[in-house]
C-alpha positions in Angstrom: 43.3 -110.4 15.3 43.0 -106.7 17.1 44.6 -107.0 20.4 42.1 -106.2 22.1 41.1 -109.6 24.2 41.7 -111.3 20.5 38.4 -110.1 19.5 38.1 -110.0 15.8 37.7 -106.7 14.8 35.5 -105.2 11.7 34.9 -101.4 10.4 32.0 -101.2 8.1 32.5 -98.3 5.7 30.0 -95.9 3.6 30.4 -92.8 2.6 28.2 -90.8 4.8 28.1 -93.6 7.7 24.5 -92.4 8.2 22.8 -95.5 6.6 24.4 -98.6 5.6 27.1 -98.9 7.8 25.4 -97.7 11.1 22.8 -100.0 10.3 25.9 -102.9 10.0 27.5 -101.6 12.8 24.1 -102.2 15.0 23.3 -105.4 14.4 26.7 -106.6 14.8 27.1 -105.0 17.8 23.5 -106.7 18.8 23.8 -110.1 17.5 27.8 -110.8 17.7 27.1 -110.2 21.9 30.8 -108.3 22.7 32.6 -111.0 21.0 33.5 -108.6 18.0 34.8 -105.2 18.1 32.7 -102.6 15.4 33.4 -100.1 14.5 31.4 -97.8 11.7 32.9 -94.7 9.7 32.3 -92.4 6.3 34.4 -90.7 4.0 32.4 -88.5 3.8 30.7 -87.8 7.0 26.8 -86.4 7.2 25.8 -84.3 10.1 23.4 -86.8 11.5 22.6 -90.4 11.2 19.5 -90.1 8.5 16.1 -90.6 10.2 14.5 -92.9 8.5 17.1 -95.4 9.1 16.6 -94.6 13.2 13.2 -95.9 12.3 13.9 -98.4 10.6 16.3 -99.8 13.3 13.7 -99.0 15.6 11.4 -100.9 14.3 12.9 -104.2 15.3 14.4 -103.3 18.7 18.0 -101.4 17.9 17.9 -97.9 19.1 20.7 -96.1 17.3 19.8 -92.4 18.3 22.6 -91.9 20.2 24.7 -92.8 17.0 26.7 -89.9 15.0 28.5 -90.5 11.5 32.5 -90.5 12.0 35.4 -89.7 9.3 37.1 -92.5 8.1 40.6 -92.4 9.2 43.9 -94.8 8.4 43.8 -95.9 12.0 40.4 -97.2 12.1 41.3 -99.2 9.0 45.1 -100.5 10.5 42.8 -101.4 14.0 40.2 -103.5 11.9 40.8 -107.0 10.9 37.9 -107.1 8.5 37.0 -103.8 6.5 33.3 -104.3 4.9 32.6 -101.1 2.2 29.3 -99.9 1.3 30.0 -98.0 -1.9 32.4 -95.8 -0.7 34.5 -96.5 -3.8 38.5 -96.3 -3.7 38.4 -94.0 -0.5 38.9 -96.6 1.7 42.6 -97.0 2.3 43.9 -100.4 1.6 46.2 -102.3 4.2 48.2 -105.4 3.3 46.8 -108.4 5.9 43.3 -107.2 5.9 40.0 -109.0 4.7 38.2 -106.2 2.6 34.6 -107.4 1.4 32.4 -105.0 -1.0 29.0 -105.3 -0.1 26.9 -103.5 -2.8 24.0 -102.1 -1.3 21.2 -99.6 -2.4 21.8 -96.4 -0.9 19.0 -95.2 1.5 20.2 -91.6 1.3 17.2 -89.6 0.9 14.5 -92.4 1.0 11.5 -92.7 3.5 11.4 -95.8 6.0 9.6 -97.6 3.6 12.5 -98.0 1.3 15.1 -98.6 4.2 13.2 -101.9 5.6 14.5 -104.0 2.6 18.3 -102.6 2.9 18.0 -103.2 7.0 16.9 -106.9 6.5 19.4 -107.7 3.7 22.2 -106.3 5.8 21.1 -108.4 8.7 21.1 -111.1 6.4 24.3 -110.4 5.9 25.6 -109.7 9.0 24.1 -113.2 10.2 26.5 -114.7 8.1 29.7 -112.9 9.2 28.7 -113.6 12.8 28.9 -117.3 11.8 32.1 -116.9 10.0 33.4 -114.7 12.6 32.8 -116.2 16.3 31.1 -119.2 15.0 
């Protein structure tokens, strides 16, 4: 576990963390109530966090305006005890002792709010269930 108060620690991963993982990050950070550090990053940064997903967070009570995309760094990775990637590929750097899942997701890169509501409830699906496995 991270040191920090032996919170677990997990860093979701796309590759513009505008979408997927911001999304992830959120509701973890909303539903897991400070007993999980998060942490959200890209390998490939956009300049903003794409609209349509602010909506769509929006939508059911997450405001993640204040959110930008961050670069994916080795340090993130070495901090997190779970890494979650979002199609980012083999640019996620691998460390020995962590718990990588792949969670294959539709991009919502360039799509209207419409299309983001489905990839938003699956992921909070999903992040449901890690809660659970995570704090219980």
């Amino acid at each position: 576990m991270s040191d920090s108060a032996q919170r677990p620690s997990v860093l979701f991963v796309c590759v513009h963390n505008a979408g997927r993982s911001q999304m992830a990050a959120a509701f973890l950070t909303h539903l897991a109530d400070e007993k999980v550090e998060v942490r959200s990053a890209g390998s490939a940064p956009a300049a903003t966090v794409n609209p349509a997903v602010v909506e769509a967070m929006r939508e059911v009570g997450i405001d993640i305006t204040a959110e930008t995309p961050k670069i994916l760094t080795a340090e993130a990775v070495r901090a997190s005890d779970v890494v979650i990637t979002m199609g980012c590929g083999d640019t996620c750097p691998v460390f020995p002792g962590k718990r990588y899942l792949d969670w294959q997701l539709e991009d919502p890169a360039g799509q209207g709010v419409d299309a983001v509501r489905p990839i938003r409830d699956e992921i909070e699906r999903r992040i449901h269930d890690l809660v659970s496995d995570l704090v219980g």
